[in-house]
C-alpha positions as CSV (number, residue, x, y, z in Angstrom):
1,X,0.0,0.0,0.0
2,X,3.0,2.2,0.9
3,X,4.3,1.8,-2.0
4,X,1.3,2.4,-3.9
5,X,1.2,6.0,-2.5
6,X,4.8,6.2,-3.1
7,X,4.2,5.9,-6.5
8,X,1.0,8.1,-7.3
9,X,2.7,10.8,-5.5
10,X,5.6,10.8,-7.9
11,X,2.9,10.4,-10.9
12,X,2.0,13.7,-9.2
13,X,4.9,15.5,-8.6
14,X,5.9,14.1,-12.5
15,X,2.7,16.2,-13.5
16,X,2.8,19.6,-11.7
17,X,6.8,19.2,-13.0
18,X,5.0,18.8,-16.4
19,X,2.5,21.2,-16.3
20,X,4.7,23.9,-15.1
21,X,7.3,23.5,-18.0
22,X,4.3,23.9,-20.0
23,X,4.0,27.2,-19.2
24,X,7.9,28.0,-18.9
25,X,7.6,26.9,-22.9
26,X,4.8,29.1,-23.3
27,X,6.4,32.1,-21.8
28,X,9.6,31.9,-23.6
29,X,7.7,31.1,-26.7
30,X,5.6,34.5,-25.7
31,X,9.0,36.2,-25.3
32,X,11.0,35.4,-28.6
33,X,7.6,36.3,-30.7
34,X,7.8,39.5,-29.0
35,X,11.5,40.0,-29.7
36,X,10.8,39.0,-33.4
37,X,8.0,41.0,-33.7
38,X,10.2,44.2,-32.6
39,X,13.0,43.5,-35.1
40,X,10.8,42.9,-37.9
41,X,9.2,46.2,-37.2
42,X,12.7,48.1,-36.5
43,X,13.7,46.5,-39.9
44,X,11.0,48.1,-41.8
45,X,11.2,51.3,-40.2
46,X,14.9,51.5,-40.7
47,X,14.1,50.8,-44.6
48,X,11.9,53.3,-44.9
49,X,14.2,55.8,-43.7
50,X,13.0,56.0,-40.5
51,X,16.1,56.7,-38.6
52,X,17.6,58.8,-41.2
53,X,17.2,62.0,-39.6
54,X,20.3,62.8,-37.9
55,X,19.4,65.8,-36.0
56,X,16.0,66.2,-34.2
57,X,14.4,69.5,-34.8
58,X,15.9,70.6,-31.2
59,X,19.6,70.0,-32.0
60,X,18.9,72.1,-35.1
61,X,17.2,75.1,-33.5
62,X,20.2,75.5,-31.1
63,X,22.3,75.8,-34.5
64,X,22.9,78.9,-35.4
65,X,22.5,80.2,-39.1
66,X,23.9,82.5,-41.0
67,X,21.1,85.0,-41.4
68,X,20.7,84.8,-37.5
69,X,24.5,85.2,-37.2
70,X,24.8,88.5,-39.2
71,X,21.8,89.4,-37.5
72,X,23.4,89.3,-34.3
73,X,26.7,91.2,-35.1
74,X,24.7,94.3,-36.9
């Protein structure tokens, strides 16, 4: 009998081990469609010219031009 119990309690333990692999697969799964999803979209964005701008519309107002410089030393 002992051993009876002995052995549905590893069918058990085998289980809940089981099951919650099931959802360590499922979250990693989760994960690297995410990360897939994100390079796919960088990828495109990047091709469309995206990140082609190299200075932001702040970085350029700080610039100074040349009609603002001769402006200045009138």
């Amino acid at each position: 009998m002992a051993s009876d119990q002995n052995h549905c309690d590893k069918k058990l333990r085998l289980r809940n081990f089981v099951n919650d692999m099931g959802i360590l697969l499922l979250m990693i799964m989760v994960s690297v469609s995410l990360g897939i999803m994100f390079l796919i979209f960088f990828f495109v964005g990047y091709k469309k010219g995206q990140f082609d701008d190299d200075e932001s519309p702040a970085v350029r107002m700080l610039k100074e031009d040349k009609k603002t410089k001769d402006k200045i030393d009138s």
